[in-house]
VOBA-330607 format. One record per residue: residue in one letter; y, z, x of N, C-alpha, C in turn. Coordinates in steps of 0.2 Angstrom, whole numbers, plus 5000, padded with zeros to 4 digits. Atoms other than C-alpha are relative to their C-alpha. Layout:
<rs>
aYZXYZXYZX
...
</rs>
This chain:
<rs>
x499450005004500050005000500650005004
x499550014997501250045013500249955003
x499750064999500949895023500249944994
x499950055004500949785008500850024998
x499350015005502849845002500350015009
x499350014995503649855021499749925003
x500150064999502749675023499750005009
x500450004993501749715039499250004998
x500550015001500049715043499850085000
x500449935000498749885040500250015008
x499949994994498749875059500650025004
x499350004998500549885062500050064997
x499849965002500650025051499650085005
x500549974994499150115060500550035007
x499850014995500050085075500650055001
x499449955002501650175069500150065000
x500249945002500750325063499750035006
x500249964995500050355080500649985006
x499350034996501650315090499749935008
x499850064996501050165098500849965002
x499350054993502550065111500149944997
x499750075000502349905106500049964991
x499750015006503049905089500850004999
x499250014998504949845086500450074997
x499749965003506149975083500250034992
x499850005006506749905066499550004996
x500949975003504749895060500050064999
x500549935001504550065063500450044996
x499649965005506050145057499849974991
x500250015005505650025039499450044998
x500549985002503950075038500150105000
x499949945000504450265041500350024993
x499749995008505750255025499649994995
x500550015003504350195016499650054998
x500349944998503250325021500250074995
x499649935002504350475017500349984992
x499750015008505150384999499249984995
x500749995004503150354993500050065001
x500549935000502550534998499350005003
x500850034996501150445007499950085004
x500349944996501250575019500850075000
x499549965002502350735017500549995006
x499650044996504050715023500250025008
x500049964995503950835038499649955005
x500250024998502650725043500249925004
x499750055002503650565041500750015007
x499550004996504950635054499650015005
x500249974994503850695066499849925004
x500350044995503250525070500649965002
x499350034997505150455071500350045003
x500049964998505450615079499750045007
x500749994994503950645091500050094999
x500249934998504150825085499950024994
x500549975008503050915073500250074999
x500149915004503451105071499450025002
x500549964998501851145080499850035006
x500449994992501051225094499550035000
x500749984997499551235102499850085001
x500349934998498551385104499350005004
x500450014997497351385119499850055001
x500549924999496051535121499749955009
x500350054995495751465140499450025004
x500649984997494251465152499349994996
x500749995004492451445149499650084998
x500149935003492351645147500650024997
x499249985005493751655137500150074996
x499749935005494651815128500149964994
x500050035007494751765110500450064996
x499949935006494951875092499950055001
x500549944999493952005098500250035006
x499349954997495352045112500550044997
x499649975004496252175105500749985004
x499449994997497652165117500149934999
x499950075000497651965117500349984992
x499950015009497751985096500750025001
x499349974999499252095098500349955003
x499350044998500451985109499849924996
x500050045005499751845098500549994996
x499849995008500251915082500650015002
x499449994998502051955090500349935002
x499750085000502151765097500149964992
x500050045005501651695082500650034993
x499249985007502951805070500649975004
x499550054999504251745081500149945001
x499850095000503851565084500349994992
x499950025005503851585064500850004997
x499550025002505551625063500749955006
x499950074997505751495076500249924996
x500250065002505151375066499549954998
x500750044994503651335073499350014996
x500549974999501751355067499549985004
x500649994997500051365075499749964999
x500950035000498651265079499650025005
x500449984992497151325088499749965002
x500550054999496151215098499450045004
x500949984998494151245102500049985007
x500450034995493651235118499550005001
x500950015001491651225114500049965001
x500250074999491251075122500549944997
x499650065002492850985118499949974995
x500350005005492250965100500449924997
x499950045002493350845095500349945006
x500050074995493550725111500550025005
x499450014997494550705126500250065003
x499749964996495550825136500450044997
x499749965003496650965131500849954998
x499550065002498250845133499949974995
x499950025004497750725125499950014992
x499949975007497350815110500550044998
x499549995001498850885110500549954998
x499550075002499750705110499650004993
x500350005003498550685096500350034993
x499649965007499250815084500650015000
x499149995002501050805090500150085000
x499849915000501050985096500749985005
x499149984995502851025105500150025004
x500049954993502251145116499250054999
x500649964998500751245120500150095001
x500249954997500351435123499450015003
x500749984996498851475134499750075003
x500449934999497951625135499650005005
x500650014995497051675150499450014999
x500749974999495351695152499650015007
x500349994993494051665168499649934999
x500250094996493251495178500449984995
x499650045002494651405170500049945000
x500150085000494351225165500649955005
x499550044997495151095175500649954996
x499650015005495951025157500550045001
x499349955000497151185158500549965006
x499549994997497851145174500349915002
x499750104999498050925171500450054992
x499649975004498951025156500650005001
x499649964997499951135165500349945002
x499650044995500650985177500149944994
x499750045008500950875159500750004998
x499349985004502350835150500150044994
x500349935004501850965137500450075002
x499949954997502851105138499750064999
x500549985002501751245140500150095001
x500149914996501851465144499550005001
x500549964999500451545151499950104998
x499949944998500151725147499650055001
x500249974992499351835161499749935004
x500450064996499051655167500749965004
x499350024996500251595182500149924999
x500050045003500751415175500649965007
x499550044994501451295191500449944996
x499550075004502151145179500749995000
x499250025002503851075178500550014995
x499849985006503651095161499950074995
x500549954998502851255164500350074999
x499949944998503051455165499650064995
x500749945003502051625160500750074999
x499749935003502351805154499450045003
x500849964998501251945162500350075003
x500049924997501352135166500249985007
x499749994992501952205183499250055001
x500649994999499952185188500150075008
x499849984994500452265205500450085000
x499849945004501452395197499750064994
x500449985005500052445185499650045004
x500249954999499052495197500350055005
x499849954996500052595210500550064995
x500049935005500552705194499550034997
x500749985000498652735193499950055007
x500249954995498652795211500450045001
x499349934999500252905211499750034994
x500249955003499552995196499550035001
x500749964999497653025202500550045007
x499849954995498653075217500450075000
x499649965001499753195211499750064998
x500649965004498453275200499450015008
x500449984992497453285219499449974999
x500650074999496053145216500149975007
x500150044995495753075232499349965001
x500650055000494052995229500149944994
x499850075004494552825220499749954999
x500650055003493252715210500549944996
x499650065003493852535204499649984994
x500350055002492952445190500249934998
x499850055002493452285187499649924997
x500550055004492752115179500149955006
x500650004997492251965188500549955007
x499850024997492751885203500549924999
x499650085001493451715196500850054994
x499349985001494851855188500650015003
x499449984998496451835193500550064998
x499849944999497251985185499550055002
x500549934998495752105188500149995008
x499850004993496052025206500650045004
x499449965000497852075207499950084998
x499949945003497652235199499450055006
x500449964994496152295212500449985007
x499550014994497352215226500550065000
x499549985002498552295219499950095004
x500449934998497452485219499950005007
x500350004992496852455238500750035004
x499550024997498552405243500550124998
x499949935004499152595234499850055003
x500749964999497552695238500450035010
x499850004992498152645257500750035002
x499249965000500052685254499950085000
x500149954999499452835251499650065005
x500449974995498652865266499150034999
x500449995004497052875256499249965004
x500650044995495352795263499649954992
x500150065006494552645251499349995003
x500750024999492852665250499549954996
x500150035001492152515245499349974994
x500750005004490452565237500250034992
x499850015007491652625223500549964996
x499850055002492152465219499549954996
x500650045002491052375207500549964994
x500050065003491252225194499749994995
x500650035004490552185176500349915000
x500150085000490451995169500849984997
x499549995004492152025159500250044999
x499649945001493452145154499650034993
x500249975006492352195138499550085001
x500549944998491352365136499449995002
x500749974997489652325140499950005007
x500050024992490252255157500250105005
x499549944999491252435160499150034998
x500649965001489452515154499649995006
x500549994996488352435165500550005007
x499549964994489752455180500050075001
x499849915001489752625176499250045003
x500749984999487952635177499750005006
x500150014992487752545194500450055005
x499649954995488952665203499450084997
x500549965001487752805193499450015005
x500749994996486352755200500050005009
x499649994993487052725217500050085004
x499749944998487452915217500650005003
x499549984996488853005225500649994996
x499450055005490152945211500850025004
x499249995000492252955215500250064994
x499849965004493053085207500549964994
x499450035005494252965197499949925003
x500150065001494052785191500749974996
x499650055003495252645188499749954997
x500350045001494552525175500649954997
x499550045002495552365174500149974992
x499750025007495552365155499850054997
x499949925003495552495141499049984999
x500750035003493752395134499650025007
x500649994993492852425153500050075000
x499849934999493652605153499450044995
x500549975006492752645137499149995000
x500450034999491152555141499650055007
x500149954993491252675158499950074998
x499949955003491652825147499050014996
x500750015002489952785137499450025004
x500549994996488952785151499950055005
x500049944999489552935157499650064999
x500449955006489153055143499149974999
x500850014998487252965143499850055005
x500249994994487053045160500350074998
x499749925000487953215154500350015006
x499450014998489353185164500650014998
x499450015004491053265157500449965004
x499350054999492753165157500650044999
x499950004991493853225168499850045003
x500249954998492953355172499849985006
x500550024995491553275182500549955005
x499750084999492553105183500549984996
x499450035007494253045177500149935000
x500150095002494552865169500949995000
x499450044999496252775169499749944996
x500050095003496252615158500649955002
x499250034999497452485156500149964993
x499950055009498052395139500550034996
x499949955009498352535127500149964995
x500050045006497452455115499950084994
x499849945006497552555098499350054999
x500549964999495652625102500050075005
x499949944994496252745117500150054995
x499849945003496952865104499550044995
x500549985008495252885093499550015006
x500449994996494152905107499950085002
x500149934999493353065113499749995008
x499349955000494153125125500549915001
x499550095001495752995121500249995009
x499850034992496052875136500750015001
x499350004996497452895147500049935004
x499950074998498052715150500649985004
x499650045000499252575156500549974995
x499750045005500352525143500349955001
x499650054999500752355142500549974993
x499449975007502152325131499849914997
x500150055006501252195119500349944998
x499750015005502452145108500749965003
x499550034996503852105121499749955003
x500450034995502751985132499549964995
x500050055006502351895113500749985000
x499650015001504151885109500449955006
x499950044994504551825128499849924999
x500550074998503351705128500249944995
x499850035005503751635110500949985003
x499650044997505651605118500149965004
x500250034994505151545133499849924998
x500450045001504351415125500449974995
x499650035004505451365111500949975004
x499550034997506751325127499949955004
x500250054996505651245137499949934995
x499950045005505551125120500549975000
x499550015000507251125119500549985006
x499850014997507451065135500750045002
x499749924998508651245138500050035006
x500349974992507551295153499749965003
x500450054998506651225167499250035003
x500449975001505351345164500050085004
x500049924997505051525175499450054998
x500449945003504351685173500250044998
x499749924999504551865167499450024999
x500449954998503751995174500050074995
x499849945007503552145160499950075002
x500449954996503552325166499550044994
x500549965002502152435162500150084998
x500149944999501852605157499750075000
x500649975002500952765158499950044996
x499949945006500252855144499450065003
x500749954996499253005149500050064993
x500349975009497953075134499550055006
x500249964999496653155139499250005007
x500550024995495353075152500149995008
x499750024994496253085167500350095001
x499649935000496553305170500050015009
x500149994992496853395187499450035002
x500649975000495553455197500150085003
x500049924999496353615199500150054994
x500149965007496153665180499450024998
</rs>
C-alpha cells in the first residue's frame, strides 16, 4: 500500500525502512509522510527512520558469565538508570547474549533496532562483540566495566578505595591476619579490589599471606561457600576475611557456621555491595557501600550526552562507603 500511493517500488520502500544510502533524498522523505499520515507504522517510528533516532537503548548484561536479574546490586543501579533515562526520554531494550540468538554481532543489532546508545554491564571472559562495540559509533557507558571508545566511557566505585577501607578498619579493630575471597581470575573488579587489599595490607606494614587468598567461579554465594570451605580445610584460617562482594561474603558466612565457627568471633567477614540482604542476616554483614543509585543516575547522563554529542565521553569514579553491622567485631572484646 505504501509503495503503491508514494509510486515506488516494495523494494524501495524496504529500503527506506532500513535506512539504506542509496535512495534519493526526495524518495525517502515522500515515502516517510506517507508512512506517518497512513499510521502504517506509529509516528515515533516514522521519525526515527528520518531521524536515525529511536528513543531507545540497549541494555547489555556482558560476558559469557554474566551478572543478570539475579544481581541484586546490578538490579539496583539498573532500576536508578532506567528511571532516569525515563525521564530522559529514553526506554530500554535488552539484548540476549545466548548464542547471539538473533544473528550477528552486538553492533549490528543495535544498527538494527535503532538504539542511540547502549549501557553495558559487566560481567567476566568478555566477548569480543563488547569491545568491536566499545570502539563503534554507538555511543556506549560501561558500568564497573572500563570502556576505551571515542564514543565511549564508564561509571564504577573507587575499587581501590573499597578495599583500603577494609584494611584500615580490620586494622584498627587489631586483625592482622588477612584472608581475601574473591571470584575468578578473568575479574577485573575482583582483580582491582584484591590489588587494591595487597597494596593496603602492605601499607600497613602487614605481611600478605598468600594461602589466604582464594577464588570462587563468580561473585555469587555458592562460590563464597566453597572458598570458604577450601581455606577450612586447608586449616590455620585468618582472623578476618575480605569477600569481594556482599553474595561471596554470605556464602563464606554459611560455611562458617557448618563448621561451628562464630562470626567475628572466630573470623570476621567484610563484604562489599550493601545489597539489602546484609541487614537480615545473622550476624548482619558489615559491608562496602556502594552508592547504587548515584552510579545509575551517572551513568544514565553520561549517556544521554554522549548521544547528544555534549561530551566526548569520560569517567566517574563514585566514592564508597563503610557500613559496620555486626560481622566484623574487635578481638579485644
Amino acid at each position: 500500500m505504501i509503495a503503491e500511493m508514494a509510486g515506488v517500488s516494495v523494494s524501495t520502500v524496504s529500503k527506506i525502512m532500513n535506512n539504506y544510502s542509496d535512495v534519493s533524498e526526495k524518495t525517502k522523505q515522500r515515502v516517510l509522510e506517507i508512512i506517518e499520515q497512513t499510521g502504517y507504522l506509529p509516528s515515533n517510528s516514522a521519525k526515527t527512520l528520518a531521524t536515525k533516532k529511536s528513543s531507545l537503548i540497549g541494555v547489555i548484561f556482558a560476558g559469557e558469565l554474566n551478572v543478570d536479574f539475579t544481581h541484586p546490586f546490578f538490579v539496583e543501579v539498573l532500576n536508578s538508570f532506567k528511571k532516569q533515562m525515563g525521564v530522559l526520554g529514553y526506554d530500554l531494550i535488552f539484548f540476549s547474549n545466548e548464542k547471539f540468538i538473533s544473528g550477528g554481532d552486538y553492533f549490528s543489532r543495535c544498527l538494527h533496532f535503532h538504539v542511540d546508545g547502549c549501557v553495558i554491564i559487566s560481567g567476566q571472559k568478555m566477548e569480543n562483540a563488547i569491545q568491536e562495540l566499545d570502539m563503534s559509533s554507538i555511543p556506549c557507558i560501561g558500568v564497573d566495566l572500563e570502556l576505551k571508545g571515542k564514543k565511549s566511557g564508564y561509571v564504577m566505585s573507587d575499587n581501590f578505595k573499597i578495599s583500603s577501607k577494609v584494611v584500615e578498619h580490620f586494622y584498627l579493630l587489631g586483625y592482622r591476619e588477612l584472608g581475601f575471597i574473591g571470584s575468578t581470575a578473568d575479574s577485573n573488579i575482583s582483580n582491582k579490589r584484591e590489588e587494591g587489599y595487597i597494596k593496603a595490607i602492605e601499607g600497613f606494614g602487614m605481611a600478605v599471606n598468600e594461602k589466604w587468598f582464594v577464588h570462587g567461579d563468580d561473585f555469587f554465594e555458592p562460590s563464597g561457600y566453597a572458598a570458604m570451605q577450601q581455606l577450612i580445610q586447608a586449616g590455620n584460617l585468618p582472623k578476618a576475611i575480605f569477600a569481594a562482594s556482599d553474595l561471596l561474603a554470605l556464602g563464606a558466612i554459611r560455611a562458617l557456621k557448618e563448621h561451628g565457627l562464630r562470626i567475628p568471633e572466630d573470623v570476621a567477614i567484610i563484604g562489599c555491595d550493601d545489597i539489602e540482604a546484609c541487614k537480615y542476616t545473622s550476624p548482619k554483614l558489615t559491608t562496602i557501600r556502594q552508592n547504587k543509585e548515584r552510579l545509575g543516575v551517572l551513568a544514565a547522563h553520561m549517556l544521554f550526552d554522549l548521544i547528544n554529542n555534549q561530551s566526548e565521553g569520560g569517567s566517574f569514579v563514585v566514592e564508597p562507603a563503610l557500613v559496620i553491622r555486626e560481622s566484623c567485631g574487635s578481638q579485644n572484646t
